[in-house]
Every structure is written in C-alpha cells, then in structure tokens.
C-alpha positions in Angstrom: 19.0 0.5 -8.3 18.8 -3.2 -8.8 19.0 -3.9 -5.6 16.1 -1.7 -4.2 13.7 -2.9 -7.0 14.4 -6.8 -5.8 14.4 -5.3 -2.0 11.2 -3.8 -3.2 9.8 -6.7 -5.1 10.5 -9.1 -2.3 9.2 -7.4 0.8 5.8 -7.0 -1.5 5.9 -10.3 -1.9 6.4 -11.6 2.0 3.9 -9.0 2.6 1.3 -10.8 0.6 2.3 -14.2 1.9 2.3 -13.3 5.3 -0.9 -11.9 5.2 -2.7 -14.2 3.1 -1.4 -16.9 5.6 -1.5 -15.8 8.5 -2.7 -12.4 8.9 0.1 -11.3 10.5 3.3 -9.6 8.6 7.0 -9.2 10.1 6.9 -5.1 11.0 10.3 -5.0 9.2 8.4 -5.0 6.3 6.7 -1.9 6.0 9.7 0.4 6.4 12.2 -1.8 3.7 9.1 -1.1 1.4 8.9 2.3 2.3 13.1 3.0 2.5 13.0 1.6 -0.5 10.1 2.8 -2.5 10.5 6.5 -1.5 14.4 6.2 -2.9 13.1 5.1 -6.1 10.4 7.8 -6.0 13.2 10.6 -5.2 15.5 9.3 -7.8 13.1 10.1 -10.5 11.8 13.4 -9.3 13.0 16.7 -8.2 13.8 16.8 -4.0 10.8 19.9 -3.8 8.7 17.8 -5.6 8.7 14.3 -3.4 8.9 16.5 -0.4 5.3 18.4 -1.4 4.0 14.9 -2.9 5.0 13.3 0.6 3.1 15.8 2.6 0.2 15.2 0.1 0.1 11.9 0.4 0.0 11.8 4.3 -2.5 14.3 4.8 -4.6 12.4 2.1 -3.5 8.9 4.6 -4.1 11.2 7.7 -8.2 12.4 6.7 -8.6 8.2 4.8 -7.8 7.1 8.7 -10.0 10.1 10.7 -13.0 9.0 8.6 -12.7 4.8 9.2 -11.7 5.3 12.9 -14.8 7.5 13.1 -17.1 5.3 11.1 -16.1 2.7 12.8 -16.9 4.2 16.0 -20.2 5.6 15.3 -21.3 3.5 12.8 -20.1 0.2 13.8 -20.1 0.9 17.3 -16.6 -0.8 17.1 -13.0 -0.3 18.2 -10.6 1.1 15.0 -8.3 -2.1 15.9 -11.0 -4.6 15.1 -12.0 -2.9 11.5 -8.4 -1.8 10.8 -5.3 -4.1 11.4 -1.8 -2.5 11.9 -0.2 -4.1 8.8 -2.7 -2.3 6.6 -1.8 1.1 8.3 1.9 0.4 8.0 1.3 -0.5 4.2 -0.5 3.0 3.8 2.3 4.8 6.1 4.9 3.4 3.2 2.8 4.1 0.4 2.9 7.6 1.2 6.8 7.4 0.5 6.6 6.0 -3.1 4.4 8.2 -5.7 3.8 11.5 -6.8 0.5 12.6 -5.5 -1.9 12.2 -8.3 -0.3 9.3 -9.1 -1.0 7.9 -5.3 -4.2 8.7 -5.8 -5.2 7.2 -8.8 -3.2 3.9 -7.8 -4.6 4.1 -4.2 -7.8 3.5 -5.1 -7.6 1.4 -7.8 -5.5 -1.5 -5.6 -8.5 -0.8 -2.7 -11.1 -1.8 -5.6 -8.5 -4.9 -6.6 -8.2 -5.6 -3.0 -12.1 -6.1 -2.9 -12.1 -7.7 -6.3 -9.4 -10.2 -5.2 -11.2 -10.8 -1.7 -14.8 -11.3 -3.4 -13.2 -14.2 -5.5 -11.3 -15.7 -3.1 -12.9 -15.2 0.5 -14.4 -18.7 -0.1 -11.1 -20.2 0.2 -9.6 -18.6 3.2 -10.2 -19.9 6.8 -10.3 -16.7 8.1 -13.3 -13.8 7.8 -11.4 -10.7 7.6 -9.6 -9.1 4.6 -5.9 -8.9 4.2 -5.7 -5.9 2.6 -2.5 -5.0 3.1 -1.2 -8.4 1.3 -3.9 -7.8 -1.3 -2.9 -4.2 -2.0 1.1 -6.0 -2.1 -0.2 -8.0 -4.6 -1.2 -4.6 -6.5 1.5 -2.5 -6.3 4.1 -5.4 -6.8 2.2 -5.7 -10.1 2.1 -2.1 -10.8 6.2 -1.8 -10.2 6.8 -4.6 -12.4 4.7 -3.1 -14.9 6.1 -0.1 -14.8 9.8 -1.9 -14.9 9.2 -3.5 -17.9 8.0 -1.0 -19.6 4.2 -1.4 -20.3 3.3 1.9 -18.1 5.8 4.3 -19.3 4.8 6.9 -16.1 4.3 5.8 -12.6 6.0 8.7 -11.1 5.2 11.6 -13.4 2.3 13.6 -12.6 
C-alpha cells in the first residue's frame, strides 16, 4: 500500500509541475493516478459499493462536461477544446476512480474553488493566461491524501 500512496503522491505531484510549467502533462499520468487511487478507494470499501460510487461519479463527470461543452458553445460561441484542456478531463476521468460519491462531491468542488483561489493569487506570476486546473486541483487532492494519511481527516472514503 506504500507503494501506491508514493505512486499516488508522485504522479500528483508531476501533474502539478507539468502543468504549472508548461501546460502540458505526460498522458501517463492520469491513469497511474487513477490505477492507483481507485485501488486505494476499493481497498477500504466494499466491491458493490466502489462499483455504485464509480458509476456516480461518472455520470456526475458525464452532465459537469454536457453543460461546459454546451456553455461554451452557446455562450462563448467557442470550441470545448479552447475552454477545456485534455489534462483537466483526464484529471476528472481519474477522480471518478478514487472516492465514495458524497465524498467526490464534497471534495470536487471544494478543489474547483481552491483551483480559483490559487489561480486568483498567482495568475500574476504566470506567463500564460489560461488556468491549469488540472495541476491546481493535483495540488488539492495531493493535500487532501496526505491529510487523510496522516491522520488529521479521519474519513476520506466513508460516506
């Protein structure tokens, strides 16, 4: 389990580098944070239970990604590839993977609101305009594992 919490740790980590840097992140990534996220998640819950909270999750991930592409379209009068980047849907993808669904939700939107937070205080430093989200939501849930690892959230999975 050691490993897959470092595994974890560390992929958050190039995730945010990567994306802070350069706005571009390896795609091998996302799916060693998934992999290993969604074994931690099924090693602490019941198989029934991380297969309803994975189908949750997505469908949740799903309807989130209907309503940008289509705000984007009508509102921005915008391609979905120009307001979205495909880090940030790979991020989401492997988030799915990794919490029960209240859980997901709860922590969801609190890294989006630390994601905007974070970019408000330091879009002044970056050469780039957009927002790397997914490297700022890393940043997030790298916290939140750690957190939860060293025990000052006692339950990240139970809900």
């Amino acid at each position: 389990m050691l490993i897959l919490k470092i595994i974890l740790i560390v992929s958050l980590s190039l995730i945010l580098y990567q994306d802070i840097k350069e706005r571009q992140v390896f795609w091998f990534l996302f799916p060693l944070f998934a992999i290993s996220g969604a074994i931690l998640f099924y090693k602490s819950t019941l198989p029934e239970l991380f297969y309803l909270s994975v189908g949750m999750n997505l469908i949740f991930i799903s309807i989130l990604l209907l309503v940008v592409c289509l705000y984007a379209k009508i509102k921005l009068s915008s391609n979905f590839n120009e307001v979205f980047g495909l880090g940030d849907i790979l991020l989401f993808i492997g988030l799915v993977f990794s919490f029960s669904t209240i859980s997901f939700l709860i922590i969801f939107v609190f890294s989006l609101l630390f994601a905007l937070a974070t970019h408000l205080i330091a879009k002044h430093y970056s050469k780039f305009h957009t927002v790397p989200l997914a490297g700022y939501m890393s940043l997030f849930f790298g916290i939140t594992y750690l957190s939860h690892w060293t025990g000052f959230t006692s339950s990240l999975y139970v809900f």
